[in-house]
C-alpha positions in Angstrom: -22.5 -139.7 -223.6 -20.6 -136.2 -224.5 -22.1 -133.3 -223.6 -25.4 -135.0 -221.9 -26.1 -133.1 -218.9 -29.1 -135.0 -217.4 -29.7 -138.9 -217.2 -33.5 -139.2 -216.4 -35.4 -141.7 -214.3 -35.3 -145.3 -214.9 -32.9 -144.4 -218.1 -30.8 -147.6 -217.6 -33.1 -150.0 -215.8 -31.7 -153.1 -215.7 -29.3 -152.9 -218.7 -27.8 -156.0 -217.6 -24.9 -155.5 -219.8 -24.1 -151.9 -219.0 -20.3 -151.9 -218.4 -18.6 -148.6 -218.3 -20.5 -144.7 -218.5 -18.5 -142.0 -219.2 -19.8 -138.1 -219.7 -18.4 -134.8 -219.3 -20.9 -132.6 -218.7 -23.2 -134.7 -216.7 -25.3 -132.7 -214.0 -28.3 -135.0 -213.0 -28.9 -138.6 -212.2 -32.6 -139.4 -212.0 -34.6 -141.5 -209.8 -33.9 -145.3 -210.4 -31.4 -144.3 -213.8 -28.9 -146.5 -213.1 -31.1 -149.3 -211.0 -30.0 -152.4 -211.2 -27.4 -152.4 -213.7 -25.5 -155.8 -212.3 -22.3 -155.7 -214.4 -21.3 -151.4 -213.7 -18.4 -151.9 -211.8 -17.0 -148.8 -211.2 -18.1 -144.7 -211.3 -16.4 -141.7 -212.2 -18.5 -138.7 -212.8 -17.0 -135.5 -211.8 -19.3 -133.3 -213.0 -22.2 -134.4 -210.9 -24.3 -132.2 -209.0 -27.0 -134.1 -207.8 -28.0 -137.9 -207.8 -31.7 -139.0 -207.2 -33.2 -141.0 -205.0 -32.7 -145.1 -205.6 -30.3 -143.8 -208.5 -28.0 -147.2 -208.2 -28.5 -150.6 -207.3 -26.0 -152.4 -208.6 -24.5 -155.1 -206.6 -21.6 -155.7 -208.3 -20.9 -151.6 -208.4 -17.2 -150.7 -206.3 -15.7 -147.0 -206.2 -17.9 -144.3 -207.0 -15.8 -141.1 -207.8 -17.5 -137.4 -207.9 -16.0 -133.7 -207.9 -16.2 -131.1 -205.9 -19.6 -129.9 -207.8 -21.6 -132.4 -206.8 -24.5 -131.4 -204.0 -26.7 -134.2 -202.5 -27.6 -137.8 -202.6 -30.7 -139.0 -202.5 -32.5 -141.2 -200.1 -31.4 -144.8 -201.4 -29.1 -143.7 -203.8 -27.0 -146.9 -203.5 -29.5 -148.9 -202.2 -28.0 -152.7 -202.0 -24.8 -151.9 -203.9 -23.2 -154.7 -201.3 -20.2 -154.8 -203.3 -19.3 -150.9 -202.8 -16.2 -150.5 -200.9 -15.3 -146.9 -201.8 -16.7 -143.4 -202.3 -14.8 -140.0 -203.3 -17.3 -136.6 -202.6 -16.6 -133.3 -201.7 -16.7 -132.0 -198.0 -20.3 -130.4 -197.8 -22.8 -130.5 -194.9 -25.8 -131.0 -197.5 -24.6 -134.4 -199.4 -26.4 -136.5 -197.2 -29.8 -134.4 -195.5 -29.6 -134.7 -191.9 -32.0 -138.0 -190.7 -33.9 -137.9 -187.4 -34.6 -141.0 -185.1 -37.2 -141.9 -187.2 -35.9 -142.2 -191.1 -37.1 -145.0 -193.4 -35.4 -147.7 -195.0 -36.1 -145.2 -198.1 -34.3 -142.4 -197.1 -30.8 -144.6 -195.8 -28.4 -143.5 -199.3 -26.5 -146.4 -197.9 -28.5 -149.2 -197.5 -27.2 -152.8 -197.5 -23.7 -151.5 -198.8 -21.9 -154.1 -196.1 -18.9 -153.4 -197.9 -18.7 -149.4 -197.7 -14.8 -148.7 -195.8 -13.5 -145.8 -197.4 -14.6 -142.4 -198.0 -12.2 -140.1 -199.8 -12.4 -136.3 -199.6 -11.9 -134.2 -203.0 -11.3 -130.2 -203.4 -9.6 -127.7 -201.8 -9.6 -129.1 -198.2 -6.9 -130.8 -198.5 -4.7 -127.3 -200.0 -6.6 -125.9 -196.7 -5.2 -128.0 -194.6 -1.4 -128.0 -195.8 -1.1 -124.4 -195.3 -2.4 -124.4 -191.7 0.5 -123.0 -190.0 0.8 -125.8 -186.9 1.7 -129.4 -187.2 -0.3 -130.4 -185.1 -3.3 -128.8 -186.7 -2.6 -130.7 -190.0 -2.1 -133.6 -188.4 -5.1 -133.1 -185.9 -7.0 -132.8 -189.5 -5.5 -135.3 -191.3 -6.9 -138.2 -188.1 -10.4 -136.5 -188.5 -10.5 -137.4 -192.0 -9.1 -140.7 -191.8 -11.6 -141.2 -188.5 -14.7 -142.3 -190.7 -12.2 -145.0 -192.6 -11.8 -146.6 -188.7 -15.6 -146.1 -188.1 -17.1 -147.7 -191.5 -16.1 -151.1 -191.5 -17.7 -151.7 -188.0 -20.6 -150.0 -188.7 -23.9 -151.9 -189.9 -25.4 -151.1 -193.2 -28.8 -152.1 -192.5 -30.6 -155.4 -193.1 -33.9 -156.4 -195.0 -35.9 -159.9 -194.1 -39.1 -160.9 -194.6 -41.3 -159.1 -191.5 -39.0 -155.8 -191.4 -36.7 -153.8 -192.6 -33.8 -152.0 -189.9 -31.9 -149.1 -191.2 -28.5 -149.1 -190.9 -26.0 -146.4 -189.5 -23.4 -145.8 -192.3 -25.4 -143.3 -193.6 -25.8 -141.5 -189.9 -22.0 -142.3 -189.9 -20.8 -140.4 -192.8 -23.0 -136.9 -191.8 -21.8 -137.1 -188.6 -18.3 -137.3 -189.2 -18.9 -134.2 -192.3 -20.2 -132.2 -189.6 -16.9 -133.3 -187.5 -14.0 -132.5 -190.0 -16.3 -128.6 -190.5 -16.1 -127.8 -187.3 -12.6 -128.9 -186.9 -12.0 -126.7 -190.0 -13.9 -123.9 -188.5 -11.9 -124.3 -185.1 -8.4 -124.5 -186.9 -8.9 -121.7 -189.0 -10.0 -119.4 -186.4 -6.9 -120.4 -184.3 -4.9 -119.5 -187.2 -6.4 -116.1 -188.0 -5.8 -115.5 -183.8 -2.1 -116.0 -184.8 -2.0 -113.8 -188.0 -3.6 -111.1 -185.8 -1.2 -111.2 -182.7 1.6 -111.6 -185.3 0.4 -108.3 -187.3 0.0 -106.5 -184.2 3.5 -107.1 -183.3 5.0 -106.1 -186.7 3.3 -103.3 -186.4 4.9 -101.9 -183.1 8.1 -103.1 -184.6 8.3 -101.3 -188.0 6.7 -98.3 -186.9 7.2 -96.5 -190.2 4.6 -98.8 -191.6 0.7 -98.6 -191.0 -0.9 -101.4 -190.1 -2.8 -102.3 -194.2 0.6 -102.2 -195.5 2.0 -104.9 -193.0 -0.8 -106.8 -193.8 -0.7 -106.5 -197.4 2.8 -107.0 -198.2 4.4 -109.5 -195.4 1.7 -111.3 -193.8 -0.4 -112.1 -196.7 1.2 -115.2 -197.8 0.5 -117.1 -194.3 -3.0 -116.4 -195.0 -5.3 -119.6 -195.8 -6.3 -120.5 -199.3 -10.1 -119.5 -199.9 -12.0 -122.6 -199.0 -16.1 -122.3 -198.6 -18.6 -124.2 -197.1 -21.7 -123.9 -194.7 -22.0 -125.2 -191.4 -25.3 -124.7 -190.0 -26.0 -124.2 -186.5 -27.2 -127.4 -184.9 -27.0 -129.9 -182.1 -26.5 -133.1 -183.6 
């Protein structure tokens, strides 16, 4: 689909013999678009911003692959995709909405997905993290990452019977480890900018002949951190 930038609801209903969906441009995937689609095996949509609620339910569905655009998940989103092992987003706080005690079974963008071990994380974290200038802050960020790939495969997905419906934790799982790596992040690269500061003021008594904007500019410059954005809001959980 070249150049479509929004799949609405209930587009692909159970196409039973929907394979493979490719799209460049893609933006928007509706409510129930993609529901129950039993022989889509695998995702890669880079372009995505934001998938609706109940978007997938594809049992067979594996690895799910979006960019660094995409925004939010909807409650359900992969609702009983039990085969899904694997999925690649960006780090962002608002992916999955926070949940309180109380969430439904509707709201759980995991549901059922016994299978979920692996979460990948895409964009420039990763070129944030390289340039940190300790070891062991890299490698104090690399084990946060990897933390939630220890943590999935113990964690339930949620069960539906008869008389009830329990919602499962993976879900829970995957915000709270987001709001984890952030702060970590937030930690790291305020520990770093201590450094660049002590080291500036130093240079500065040293090479007296040169004010303070032009050590900055010219030699300490390159030890600064790549630009990497995101929100952390202020809360308990």
């Amino acid at each position: 689909m070249p150049g479509v930038k929004i799949v609405e609801s209930e587009a692909f209903w159970c196409c039973k013999y929907l394979a493979d969906v490719e799209c460049d441009k893609l933006e928007r995937i509706g409510s129930y678009a993609f529901h129950y689609c039993p022989r889509l095996r695998s995702i890669n949509l880079t372009s995505v911003e934001i998938v609706e609620k109940r978007a997938f339910s594809c049992y067979w569905l594996t690895d799910v692959k979006f960019g660094d655009q995409m925004e939010s998940m909807g409650g359900g989103a992969f609702n009983h995709c039990a085969s899904l092992e694997r999925i690649a987003i960006p780090l962002s706080n608002r992916i999955i909405d926070d949940r309180d005690d109380e969430a439904s079974y509707h709201d759980d963008v995991f549901q059922c997905c016994e299978d979920l071990k692996h979460v990948d994380l895409i964009g420039g974290v990763h070129e944030n993290i390289a340039a940190l200038h300790l070891e062991d802050w890299r490698n104090d960020m690399n084990a946060a990452i990897d933390a939630i790939n220890q943590i999935l495969p113990n964690t339930p997905s949620g069960i539906e019977g008869c008389d009830y419906i329990k919602v499962g934790e993976k879900d829970r799982a995957v915000k709270r480890w987001i709001r984890s790596v952030l702060r970590k992040i937030v930690d790291n690269k305020q520990q770093h900018c201590n450094i660049l500061a002590e080291a500036t003021a130093t240079l500065v008594e040293e090479l007296v002949l040169l004010p303070q904007d032009i050590v900055v500019k010219l030699v300490l410059h390159f030890l600064e951190l790549p630009s990497y954005t995101f929100e952390l809001e202020e809360q308990g959980n």
